[in-house]
C-alpha positions in Angstrom: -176.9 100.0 331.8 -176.6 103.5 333.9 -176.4 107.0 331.9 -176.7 110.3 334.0 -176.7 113.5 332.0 -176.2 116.7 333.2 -176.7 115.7 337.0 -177.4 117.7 339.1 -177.9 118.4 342.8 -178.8 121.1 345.6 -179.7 121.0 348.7 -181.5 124.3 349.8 -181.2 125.8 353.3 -179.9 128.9 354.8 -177.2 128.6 352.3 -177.8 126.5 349.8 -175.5 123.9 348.5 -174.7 122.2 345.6 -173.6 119.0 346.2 -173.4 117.2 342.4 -173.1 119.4 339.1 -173.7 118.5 335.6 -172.9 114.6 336.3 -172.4 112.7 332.9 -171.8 109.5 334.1 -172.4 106.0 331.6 -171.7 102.8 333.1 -171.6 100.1 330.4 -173.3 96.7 331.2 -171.1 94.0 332.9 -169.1 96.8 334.0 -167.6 97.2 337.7 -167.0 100.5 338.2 -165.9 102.4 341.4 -166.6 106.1 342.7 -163.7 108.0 344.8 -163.2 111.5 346.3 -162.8 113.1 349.2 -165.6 113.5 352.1 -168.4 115.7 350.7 -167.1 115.8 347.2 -170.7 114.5 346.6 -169.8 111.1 345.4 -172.7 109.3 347.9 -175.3 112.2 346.5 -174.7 110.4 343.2 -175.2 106.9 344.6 -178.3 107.5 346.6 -180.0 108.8 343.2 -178.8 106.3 341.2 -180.3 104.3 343.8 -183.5 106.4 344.1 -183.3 107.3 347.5 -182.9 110.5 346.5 -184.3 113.0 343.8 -181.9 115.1 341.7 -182.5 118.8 341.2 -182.2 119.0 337.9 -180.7 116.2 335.0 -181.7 113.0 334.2 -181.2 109.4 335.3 -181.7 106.0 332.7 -181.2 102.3 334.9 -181.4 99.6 332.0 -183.1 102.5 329.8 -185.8 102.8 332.1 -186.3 106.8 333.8 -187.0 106.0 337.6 -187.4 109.9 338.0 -190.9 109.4 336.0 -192.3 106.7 337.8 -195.0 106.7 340.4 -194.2 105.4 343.9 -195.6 102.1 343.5 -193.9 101.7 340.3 -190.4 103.1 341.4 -190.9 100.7 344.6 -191.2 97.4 342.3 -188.4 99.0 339.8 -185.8 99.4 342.8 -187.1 95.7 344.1 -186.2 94.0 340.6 -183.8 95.9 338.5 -181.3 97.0 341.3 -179.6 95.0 344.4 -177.8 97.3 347.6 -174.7 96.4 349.7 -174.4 99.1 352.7 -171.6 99.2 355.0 -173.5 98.0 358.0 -175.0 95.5 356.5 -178.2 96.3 357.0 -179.6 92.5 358.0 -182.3 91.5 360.1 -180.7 90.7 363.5 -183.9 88.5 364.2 -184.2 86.5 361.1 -181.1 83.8 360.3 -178.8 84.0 357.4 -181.0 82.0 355.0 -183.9 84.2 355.8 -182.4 87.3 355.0 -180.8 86.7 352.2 -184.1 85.4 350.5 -186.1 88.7 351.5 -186.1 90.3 347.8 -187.4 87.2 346.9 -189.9 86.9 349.6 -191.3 90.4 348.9 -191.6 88.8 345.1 -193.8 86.0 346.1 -191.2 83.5 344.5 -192.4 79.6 345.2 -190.3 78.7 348.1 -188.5 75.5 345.7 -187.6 78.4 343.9 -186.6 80.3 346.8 -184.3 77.3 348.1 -183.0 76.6 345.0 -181.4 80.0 344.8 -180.5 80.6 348.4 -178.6 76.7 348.2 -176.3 78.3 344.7 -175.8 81.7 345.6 -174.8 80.9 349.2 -172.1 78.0 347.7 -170.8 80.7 345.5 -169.9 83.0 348.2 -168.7 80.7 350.7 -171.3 81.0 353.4 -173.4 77.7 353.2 -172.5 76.2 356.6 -174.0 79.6 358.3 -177.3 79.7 356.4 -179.3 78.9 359.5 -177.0 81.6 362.0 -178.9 84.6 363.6 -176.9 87.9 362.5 -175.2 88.0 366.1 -173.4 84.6 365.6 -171.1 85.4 362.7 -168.1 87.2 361.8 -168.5 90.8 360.0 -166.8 89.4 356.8 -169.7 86.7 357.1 -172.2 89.3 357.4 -171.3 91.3 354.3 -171.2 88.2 352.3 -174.8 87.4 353.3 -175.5 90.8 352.4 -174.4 90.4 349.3 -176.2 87.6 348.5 -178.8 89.3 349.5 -178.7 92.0 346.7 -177.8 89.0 344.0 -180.2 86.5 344.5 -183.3 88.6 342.3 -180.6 89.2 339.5 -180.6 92.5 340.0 -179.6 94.4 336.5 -176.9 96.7 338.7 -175.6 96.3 342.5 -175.3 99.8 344.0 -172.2 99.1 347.0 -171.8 101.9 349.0 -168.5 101.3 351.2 -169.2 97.7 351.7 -165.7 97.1 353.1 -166.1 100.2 355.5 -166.5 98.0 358.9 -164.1 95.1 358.1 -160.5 94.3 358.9 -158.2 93.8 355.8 -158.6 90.0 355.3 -162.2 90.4 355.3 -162.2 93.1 353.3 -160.3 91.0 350.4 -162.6 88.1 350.5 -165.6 90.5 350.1 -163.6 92.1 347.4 -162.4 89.1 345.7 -166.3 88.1 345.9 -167.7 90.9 344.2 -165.4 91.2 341.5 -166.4 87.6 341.1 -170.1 87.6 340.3 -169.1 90.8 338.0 -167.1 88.4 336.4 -169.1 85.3 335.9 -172.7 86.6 335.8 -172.0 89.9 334.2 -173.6 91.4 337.1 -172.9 95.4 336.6 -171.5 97.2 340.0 -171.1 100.7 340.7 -169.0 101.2 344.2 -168.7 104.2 346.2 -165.6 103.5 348.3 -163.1 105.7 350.5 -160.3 102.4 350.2 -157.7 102.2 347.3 -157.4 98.4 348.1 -161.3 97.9 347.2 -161.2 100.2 344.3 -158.3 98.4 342.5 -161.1 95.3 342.1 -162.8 97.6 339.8 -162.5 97.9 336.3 -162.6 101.5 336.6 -162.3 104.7 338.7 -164.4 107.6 338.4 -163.1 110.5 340.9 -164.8 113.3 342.2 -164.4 116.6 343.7 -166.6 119.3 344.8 -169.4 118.0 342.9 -167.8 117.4 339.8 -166.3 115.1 337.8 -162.8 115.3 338.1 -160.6 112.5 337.0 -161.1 108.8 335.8 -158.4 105.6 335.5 -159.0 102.2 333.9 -157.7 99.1 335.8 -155.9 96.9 332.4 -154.6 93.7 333.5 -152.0 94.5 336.3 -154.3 95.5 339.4 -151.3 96.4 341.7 -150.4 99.3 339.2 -154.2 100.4 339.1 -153.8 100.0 342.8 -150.8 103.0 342.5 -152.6 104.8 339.8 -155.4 105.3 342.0 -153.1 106.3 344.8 -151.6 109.0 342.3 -155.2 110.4 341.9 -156.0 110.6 345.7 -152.7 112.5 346.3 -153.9 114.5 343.3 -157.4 115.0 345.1 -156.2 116.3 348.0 -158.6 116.8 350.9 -157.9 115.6 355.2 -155.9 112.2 355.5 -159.3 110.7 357.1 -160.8 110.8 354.0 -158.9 107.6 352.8 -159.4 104.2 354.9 -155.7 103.4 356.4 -153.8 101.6 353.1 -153.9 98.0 353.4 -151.6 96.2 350.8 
């Protein structure tokens, strides 16, 4: 589904900086895969091109064997539309449209038939718990709410990959476990392939793997096997391993 070879990425200035170097990353499809490492260790310069928000300086990127990196705007615009679906740590919703309308944006920017559009919004908003609130402005629910609407959001195109980048950054720890225990969900029954940048050990242990890095590099990765509190420890082991300031890692919530 994702293969990166030879990644790489610097950012010129007075002193130029390489943030990402010689990234070989495959992520298989169905596959939920989460990327840890300290602050600056480059790990959201790797999301933001796998996203194609951002152009790497040299390497090369294949989404569902297609090459984003050779496509013209118009064509990378409608490739990032269909193949891939986002979940931000803000949210990123439309404070003056409802639930219901944001979540159906994707499909809206498709031109989907709006029994279509109805049809999809009614299952994927039973699937993730939120169908009593499809018809709330943004500023009426709860940030666990909003994050599940925003996940929706990025599903309801059946997107190839979601592209999560800290998605339980702004929630307390019982929110954070139903978005969690969501995701790893519609990984689970709709093969849906994930790749999740995340500072928390709790989120990561819903993954199926960990990829680590430091300093741009690829440093360390752990596969999660059936027991997800030992996962949980094991990626605890590589943070302490990692190194880098105690604010790097969301407070532990067990």
């Amino acid at each position: 589904m994702l293969k990166t070879s030879n990644l790489s990425k610097i950012y010129d200035g007075k002193v130029a900086h390489k943030a990402l170097e010689n990234i070989d990353l495959a992520i298989e499809e169905g596959e939920f895969v989460g990327i840890m490492g300290p602050s600056g260790s480059g790990k959201s310069t790797l999301l933001n091109m796998v996203a194609t928000i951002d152009q790497p300086t040299s390497g090369s990127i294949l989404v569902n064997n297609k090459n984003p990196l050779e496509m013209k705007h118009d064509e990378l615009a409608k490739f990032r539309r269909r193949e891939l679906g986002f979940v931000f740590q803000d949210f990123n919703l439309l404070p003056t449209l409802t639930v219901e309308e944001n979540i159906v944006l994707p499909l809206t920017l498709e031109g989907t038939r709006v029994k279509e559009m109805e049809k999809r919004v009614a299952a994927v908003a039973e699937k993730l718990g939120i169908s009593a609130i499809l018809n709330n402005r943004i500023y009426e629910i709860s940030g666990g709410q909003a994050q599940r609407a925003a996940i929706a959001r990025a599903i309801i195109h059946r997107p190839h990959m979601v592209l999560a980048d800290e998605p339980t950054g702004n929630l307390d720890s019982k929110a954070s476990r139903t978005v969690m225990e969501m995701l790893e969900k519609i990984n689970k029954e709709d093969r849906t392939t994930m790749m999740m940048v995340t500072h928390d050990p709790i989120a990561a242990s819903y993954t199926e793997r960990v990829v680590f890095i430091k300093d741009g590099k690829l440093f360390n990765e752990i596969h999660r096997g059936d027991n997800r509190q030992a996962f949980f420890q094991k990626v605890i082991d590589v943070l302490s391993l990692l190194g880098g300031d105690a604010s790097d890692l969301s407070s532990i919530r067990v």
